[in-house]
C-alpha positions in Angstrom: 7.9 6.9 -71.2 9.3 3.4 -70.3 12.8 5.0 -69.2 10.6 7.6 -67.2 8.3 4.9 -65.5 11.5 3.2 -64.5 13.3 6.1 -63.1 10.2 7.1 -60.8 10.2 3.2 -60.0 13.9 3.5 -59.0 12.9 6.6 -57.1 10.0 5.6 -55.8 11.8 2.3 -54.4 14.8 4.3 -53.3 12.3 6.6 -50.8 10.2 3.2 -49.4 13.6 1.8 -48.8 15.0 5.5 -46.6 11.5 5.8 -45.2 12.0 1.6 -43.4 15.5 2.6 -42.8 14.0 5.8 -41.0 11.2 3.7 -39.3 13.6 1.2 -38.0 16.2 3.5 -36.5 12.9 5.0 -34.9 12.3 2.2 -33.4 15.5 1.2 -32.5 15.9 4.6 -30.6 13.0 4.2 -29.0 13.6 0.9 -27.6 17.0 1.8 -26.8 15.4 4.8 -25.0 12.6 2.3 -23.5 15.9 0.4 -22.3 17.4 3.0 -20.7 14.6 4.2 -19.0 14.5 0.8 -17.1 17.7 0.5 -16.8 19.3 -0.8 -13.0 22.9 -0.2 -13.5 25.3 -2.7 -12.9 21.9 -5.4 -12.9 21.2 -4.1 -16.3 24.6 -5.0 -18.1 25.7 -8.6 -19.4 28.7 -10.5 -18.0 30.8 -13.3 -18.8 31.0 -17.0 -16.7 34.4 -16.4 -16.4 33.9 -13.1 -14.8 30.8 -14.1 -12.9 33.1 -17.0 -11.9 36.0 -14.5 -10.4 33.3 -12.9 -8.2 31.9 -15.8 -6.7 35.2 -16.9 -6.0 35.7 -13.7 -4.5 32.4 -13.5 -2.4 33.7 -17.3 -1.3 37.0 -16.1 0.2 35.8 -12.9 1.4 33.1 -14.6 3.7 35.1 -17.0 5.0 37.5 -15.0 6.5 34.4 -12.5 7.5 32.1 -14.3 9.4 33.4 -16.3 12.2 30.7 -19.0 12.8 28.2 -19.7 9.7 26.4 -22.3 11.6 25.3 -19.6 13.5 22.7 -18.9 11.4 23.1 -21.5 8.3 21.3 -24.9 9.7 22.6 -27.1 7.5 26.0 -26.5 6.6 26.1 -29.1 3.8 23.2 -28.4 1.8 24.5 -24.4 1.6 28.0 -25.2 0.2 25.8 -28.0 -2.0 24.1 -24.5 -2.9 27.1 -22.6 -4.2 28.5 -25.8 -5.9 25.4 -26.2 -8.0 25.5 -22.4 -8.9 29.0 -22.5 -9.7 28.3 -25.8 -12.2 25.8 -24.1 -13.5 27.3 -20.7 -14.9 28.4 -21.7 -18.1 27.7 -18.7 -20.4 27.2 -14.8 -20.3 24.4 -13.3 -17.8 22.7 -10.0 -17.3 23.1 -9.0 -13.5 19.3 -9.4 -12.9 19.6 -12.7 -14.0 22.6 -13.5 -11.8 20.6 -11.7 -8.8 17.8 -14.2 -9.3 20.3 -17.3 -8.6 22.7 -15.4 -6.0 19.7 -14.4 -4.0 18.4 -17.4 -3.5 20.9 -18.0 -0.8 19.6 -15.1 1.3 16.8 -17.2 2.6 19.4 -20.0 3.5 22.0 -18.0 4.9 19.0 -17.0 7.5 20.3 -13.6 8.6 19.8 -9.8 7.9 23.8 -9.3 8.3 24.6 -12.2 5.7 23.4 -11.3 2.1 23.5 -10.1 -1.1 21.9 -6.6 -2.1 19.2 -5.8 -4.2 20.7 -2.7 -4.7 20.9 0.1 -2.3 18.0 2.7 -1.7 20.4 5.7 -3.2 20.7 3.3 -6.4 17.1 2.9 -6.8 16.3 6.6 -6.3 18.6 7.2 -9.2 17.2 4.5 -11.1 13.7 5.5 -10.9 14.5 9.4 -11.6 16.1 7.9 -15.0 12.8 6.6 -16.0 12.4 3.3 -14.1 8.7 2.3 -13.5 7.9 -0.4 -11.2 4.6 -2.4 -9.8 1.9 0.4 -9.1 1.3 0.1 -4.9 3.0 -0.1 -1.6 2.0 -3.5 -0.3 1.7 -5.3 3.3 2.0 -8.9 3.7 0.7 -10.8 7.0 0.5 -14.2 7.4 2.3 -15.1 3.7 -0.5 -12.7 2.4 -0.5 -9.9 -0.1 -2.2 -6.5 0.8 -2.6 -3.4 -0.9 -1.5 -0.5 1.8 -1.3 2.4 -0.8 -0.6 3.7 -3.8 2.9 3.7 -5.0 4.9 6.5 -3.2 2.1 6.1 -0.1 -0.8 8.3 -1.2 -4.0 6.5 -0.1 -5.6 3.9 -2.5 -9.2 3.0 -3.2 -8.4 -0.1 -2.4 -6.2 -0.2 0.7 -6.7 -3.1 2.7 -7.9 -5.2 -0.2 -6.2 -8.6 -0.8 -4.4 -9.6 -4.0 -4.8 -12.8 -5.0 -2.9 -13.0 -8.3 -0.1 -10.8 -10.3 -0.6 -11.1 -14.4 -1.8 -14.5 -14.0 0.6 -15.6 -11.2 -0.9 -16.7 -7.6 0.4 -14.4 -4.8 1.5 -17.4 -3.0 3.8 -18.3 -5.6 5.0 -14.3 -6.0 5.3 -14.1 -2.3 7.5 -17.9 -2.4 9.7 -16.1 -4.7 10.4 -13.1 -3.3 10.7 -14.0 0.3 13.5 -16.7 -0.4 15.8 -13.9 -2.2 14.6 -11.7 1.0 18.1 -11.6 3.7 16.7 -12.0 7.3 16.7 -14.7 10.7 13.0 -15.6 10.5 10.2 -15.1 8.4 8.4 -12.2 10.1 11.3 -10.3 9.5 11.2 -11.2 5.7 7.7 -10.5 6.0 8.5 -6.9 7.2 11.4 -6.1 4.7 9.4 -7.3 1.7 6.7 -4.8 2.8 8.8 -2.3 2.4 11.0 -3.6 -0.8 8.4 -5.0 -2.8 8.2 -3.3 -5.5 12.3 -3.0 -6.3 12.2 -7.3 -5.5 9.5 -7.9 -8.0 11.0 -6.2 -11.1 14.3 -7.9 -9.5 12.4 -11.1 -9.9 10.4 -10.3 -12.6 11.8 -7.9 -15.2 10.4 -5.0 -16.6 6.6 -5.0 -16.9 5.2 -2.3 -18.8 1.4 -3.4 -17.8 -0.1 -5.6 -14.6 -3.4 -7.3 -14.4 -3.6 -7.3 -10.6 -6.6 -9.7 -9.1 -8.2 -9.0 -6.2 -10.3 -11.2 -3.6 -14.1 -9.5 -3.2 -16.4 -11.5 -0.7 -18.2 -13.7 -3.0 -16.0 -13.1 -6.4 -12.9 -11.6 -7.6 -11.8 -8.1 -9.6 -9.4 -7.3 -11.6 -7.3 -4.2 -12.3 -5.3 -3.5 -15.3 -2.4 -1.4 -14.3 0.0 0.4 -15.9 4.0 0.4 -14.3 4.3 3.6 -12.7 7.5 5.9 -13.0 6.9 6.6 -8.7 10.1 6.4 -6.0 8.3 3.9 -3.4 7.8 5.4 0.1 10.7 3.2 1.6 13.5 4.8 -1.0 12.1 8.4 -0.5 14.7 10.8 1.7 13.3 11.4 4.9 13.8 14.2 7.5 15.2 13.8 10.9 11.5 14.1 12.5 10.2 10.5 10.5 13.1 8.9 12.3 13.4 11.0 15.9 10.4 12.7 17.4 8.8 12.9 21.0 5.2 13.2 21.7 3.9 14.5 24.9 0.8 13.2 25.7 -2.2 14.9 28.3 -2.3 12.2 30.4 1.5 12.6 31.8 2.4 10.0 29.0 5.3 10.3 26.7 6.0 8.6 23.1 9.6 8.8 22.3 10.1 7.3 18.8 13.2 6.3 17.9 13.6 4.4 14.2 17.0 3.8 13.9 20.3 4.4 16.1 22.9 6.0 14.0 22.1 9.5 12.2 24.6 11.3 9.5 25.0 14.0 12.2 25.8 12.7 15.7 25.4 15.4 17.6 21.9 16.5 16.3 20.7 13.2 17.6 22.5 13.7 21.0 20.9 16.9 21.0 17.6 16.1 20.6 18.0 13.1 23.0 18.8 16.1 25.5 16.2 18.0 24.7 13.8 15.9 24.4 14.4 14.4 27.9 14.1 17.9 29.4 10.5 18.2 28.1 9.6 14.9 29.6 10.9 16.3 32.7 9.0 19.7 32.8 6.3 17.7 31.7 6.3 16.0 34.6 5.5 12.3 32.5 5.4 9.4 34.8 5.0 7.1 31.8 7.6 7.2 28.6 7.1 4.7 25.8 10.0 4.0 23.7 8.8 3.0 20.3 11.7 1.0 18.5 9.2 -0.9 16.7 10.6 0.2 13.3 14.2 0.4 14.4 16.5 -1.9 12.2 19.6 -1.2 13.8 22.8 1.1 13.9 25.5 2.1 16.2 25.0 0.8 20.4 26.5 4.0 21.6 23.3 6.1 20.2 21.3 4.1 22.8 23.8 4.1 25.4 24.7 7.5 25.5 21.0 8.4 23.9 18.7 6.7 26.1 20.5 5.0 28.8 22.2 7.7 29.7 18.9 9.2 31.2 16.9 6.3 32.4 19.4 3.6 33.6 19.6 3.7 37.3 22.0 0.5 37.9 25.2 -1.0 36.3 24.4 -2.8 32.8 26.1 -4.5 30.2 25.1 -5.0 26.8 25.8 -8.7 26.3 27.8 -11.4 27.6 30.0 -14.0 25.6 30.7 -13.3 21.8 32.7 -14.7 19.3 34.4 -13.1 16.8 36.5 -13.1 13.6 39.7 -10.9 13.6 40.1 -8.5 11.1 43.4 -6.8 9.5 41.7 -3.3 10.4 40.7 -4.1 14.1 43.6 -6.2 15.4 45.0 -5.4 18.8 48.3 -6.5 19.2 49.1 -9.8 20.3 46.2 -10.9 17.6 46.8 -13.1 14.6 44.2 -12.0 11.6 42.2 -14.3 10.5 41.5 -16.4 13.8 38.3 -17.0 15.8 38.4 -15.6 19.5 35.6 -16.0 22.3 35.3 -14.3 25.0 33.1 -12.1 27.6 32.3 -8.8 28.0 32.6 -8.1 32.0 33.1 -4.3 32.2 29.6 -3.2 33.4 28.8 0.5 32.5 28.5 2.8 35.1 24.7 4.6 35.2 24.9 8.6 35.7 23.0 8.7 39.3 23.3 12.6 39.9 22.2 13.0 36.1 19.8 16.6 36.4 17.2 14.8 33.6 17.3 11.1 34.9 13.9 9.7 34.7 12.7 7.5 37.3 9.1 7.1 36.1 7.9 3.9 34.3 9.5 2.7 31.1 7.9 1.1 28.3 9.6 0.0 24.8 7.5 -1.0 21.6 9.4 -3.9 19.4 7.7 -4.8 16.3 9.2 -7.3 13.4 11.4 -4.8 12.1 13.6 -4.7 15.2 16.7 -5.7 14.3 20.7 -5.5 14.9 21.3 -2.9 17.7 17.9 -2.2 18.4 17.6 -6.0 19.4 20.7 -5.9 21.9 19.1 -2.6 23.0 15.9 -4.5 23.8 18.2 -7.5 25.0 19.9 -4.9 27.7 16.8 -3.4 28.5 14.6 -6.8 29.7 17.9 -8.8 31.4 18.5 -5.2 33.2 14.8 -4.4 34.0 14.9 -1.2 33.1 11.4 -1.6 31.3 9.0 -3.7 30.0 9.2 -5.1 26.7 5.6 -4.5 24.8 4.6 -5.5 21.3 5.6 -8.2 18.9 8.8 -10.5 19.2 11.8 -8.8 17.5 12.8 -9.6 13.8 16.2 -10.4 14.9 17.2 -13.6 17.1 18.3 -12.6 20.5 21.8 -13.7 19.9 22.5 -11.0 17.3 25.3 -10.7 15.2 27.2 -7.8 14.3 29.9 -5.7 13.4 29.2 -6.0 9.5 31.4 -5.9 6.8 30.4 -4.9 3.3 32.2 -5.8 0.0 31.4 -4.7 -3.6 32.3 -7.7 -5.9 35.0 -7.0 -8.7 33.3 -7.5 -11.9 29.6 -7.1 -11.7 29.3 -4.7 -8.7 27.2 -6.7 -6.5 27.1 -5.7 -3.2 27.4 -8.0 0.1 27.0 -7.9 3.3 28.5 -10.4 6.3 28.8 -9.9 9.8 32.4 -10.3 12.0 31.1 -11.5 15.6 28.2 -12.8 17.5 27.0 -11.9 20.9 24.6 -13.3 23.2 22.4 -11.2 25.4 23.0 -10.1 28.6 22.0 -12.5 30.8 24.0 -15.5 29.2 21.3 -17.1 27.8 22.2 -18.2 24.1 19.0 -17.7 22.7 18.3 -18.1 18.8 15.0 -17.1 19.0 13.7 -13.7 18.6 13.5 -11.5 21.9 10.0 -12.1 23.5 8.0 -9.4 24.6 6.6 -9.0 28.0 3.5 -8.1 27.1 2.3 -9.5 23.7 0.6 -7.7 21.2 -0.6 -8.3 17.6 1.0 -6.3 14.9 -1.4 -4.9 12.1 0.6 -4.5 9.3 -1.6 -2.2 7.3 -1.2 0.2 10.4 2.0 1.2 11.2 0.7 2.7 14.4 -1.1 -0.3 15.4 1.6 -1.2 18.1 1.7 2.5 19.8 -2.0 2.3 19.8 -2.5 -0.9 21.7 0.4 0.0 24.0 -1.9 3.4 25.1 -4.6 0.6 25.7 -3.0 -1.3 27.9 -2.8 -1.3 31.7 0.5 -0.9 32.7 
């Protein structure tokens, strides 16, 4: 009986031990499978100081011999290379990439321009990452005025509480959220911050703030406050999602002889469908008989001059233009001309004014209008630039996110070791007119931009007596 007793005991012990060992690789699997799900490639994985060392290094030299004038955008010279000092003392042992991001980001905000940072990742990575199972902060969000707003749900379906201020983020003030985020957010000025954030938020706050499986979001009420308990949702954010060519080129004739031709970016994957519809579009305007065309570039960050030139210009310039004046610029190996030494600095201006097609069968002569907003940036500012200094129209809206003096011509480098991806720009140029302005590009006619609207600015502008 005793030897019995014992070997049930022995049994007995041996199944509690395989059932723990069972349990535990459970939960080990499902935690590694938790893991994975959230996983942001190359931000997910660890890395050495010494390798985390190399790439700075690298990033170092690599911008140096980029960018031709950092004090173009960098106020004080001192306290940024102070920056990169105190980053560099401080790597001292292995980090995970979101960790590093946190630290290297931080010099986005100093570096003060939307050509001069490093990436958060790009919207293909986070499309990829969020099909794999990453969940991220449960609405699309504005901000105005350093001010959180709900403008949707995650992916852009409407919310029950659009418009509604958030106040605090699982126990955090929004100020302090929005103080984060903003200084790891590239840009010149900080309604351009403002504008990208919108649109980034929720890929910069798990940047910032990890994984977070649950959110206790507060909002402001008139006399009190509510607030929501979230769950992380597994949703690609309305920024990341693949858009057809209509979100980014259409033309909307309207019954009063009035025209919107929206336009939110210059460069397409397929050239000649944009030319095409450029052509087309301006024959409609003409058998429309429109004697008013808005150009809405409110939401246009940038992208190649010639789509403008050849896009736009082509059928509503009526006199010589150019589109800037003096530049400076950093030669490269890949577009030296000969006679030029790589590496060096140059200045110069351009003088070669191009030629408007007169006898052009769709030239428009009728008034001109073009919408800028704070997301008007890189060649959509020197578009805006050539388009006030030549008075081919007026300038309505918001001043642009990008200063006037633009730079341009960026270069892109994916560090060695932990993948990061940088950005840095190879020449400035100053508008048309000669005028070395650092500001943004003023509109003629101001107006205010509602950032829970993105047709706010179009709607005004069809208010307005022009």
């Amino acid at each position: 009986m005793i030897t019995q007793l014992r070997q049930t005991t022995t049994k007995n012990n041996f199944f509690s031990k395989l059932k723990t060992t069972l349990a535990s690789s459970l939960l080990l699997l499902s935690s590694q499978a938790s893991y994975a799900a959230n996983a942001l490639g190359h931000f997910s994985q660890t890395y050495t100081a010494a390798e985390i060392q190399a790439d700075l290094a690298q990033w170092v030299n690599w911008l140096h011999s980029t960018h031709p004038d950092l004090t173009h955008s960098i106020d004080d010279i001192d306290a940024f290379y102070a920056q990169i000092a105190a980053l560099r003392s401080s790597i001292t042992t292995p980090m995970t990439g979101e960790s590093l991001w946190r630290e290297l980001a931080k010099l986005n905000a100093t570096m003060a321009d939307g050509h001069l940072s490093f990436s958060a990742g790009k919207y293909a990575q986070w499309r990829e990452w969020v099909a794999n199972g990453a969940r991220l902060f449960p609405f699309e969000i504005a901000i105005n005025s350093e001010r959180l707003f709900i403008k949707s749900k995650l992916g852009g379906e409407a919310s029950p509480f659009q418009g509604q201020q958030i106040t605090h983020i699982n126990g955090t003030p929004a100020s302090e959220v929005l103080s984060a985020l903003l200084q790891r957010t590239e840009g010149d000025n900080l309604a351009f911050r403002e504008a990208l954030l919108s649109l980034r938020f929720p890929m910069i706050y798990r940047m910032q703030y990890g994984q977070q499986d649950n959110f206790e979001v507060t909002l402001a009420t008139k006399n009190t406050s509510t607030t929501l308990s979230l769950s992380a949702l597994n949703i690609a954010p309305h920024s990341i999602k693949v858009k057809p060519f209509e979100h980014y080129f259409n033309l909307q004739l309207l019954e009063d002889q009035q025209a919107i031709l929206t336009v939110k970016s210059f460069g397409w994957d397929e050239p000649k469908k944009y030319f095409q519809f450029m052509e087309q579009a301006f024959k409609k305007i003409k058998a429309n008989n429109t004697q008013h065309l808005l150009i809405d570039i409110s939401e246009n960050t940038g992208g190649d001059d010639i789509y403008w030139m050849d896009g736009i210009l082509k059928y509503i310039a009526q006199q010589p233009y150019k589109q800037g004046s003096h530049y400076i610029g950093k030669i490269l190996a890949k577009y030296r001309d000969p006679g030029e030494v790589i590496g060096s600095v140059v200045t110069g201006s351009l003088t070669r004014m191009i030629q408007p097609k007169k006898n052009h069968s769709l030239l428009y002569t009728g008034k001109v209008s073009v919408i800028t907003g704070p997301l008007t940036y890189s060649s959509a500012v020197l578009f805006a630039n050539t388009i006030q200094d030549h008075q081919f129209a007026k300038l309505i809206g918001t001043p642009t996110g990008g200063r006037s003096t633009q730079s341009g011509g960026i270069q892109f480098l994916t560090l060695k070791n932990t993948q990061f991806s940088a950005v840095a720009p190879r020449f400035v140029l100053v508008r048309p007119s000669g005028e070395k302005q650092m500001t943004p590009v003023q509109p003629d006619i101001a107006l205010t931009h509602d950032s829970l609207d993105d047709t706010s600015l179009v709607k005004q502008t069809l208010t307005q007596q022009l």
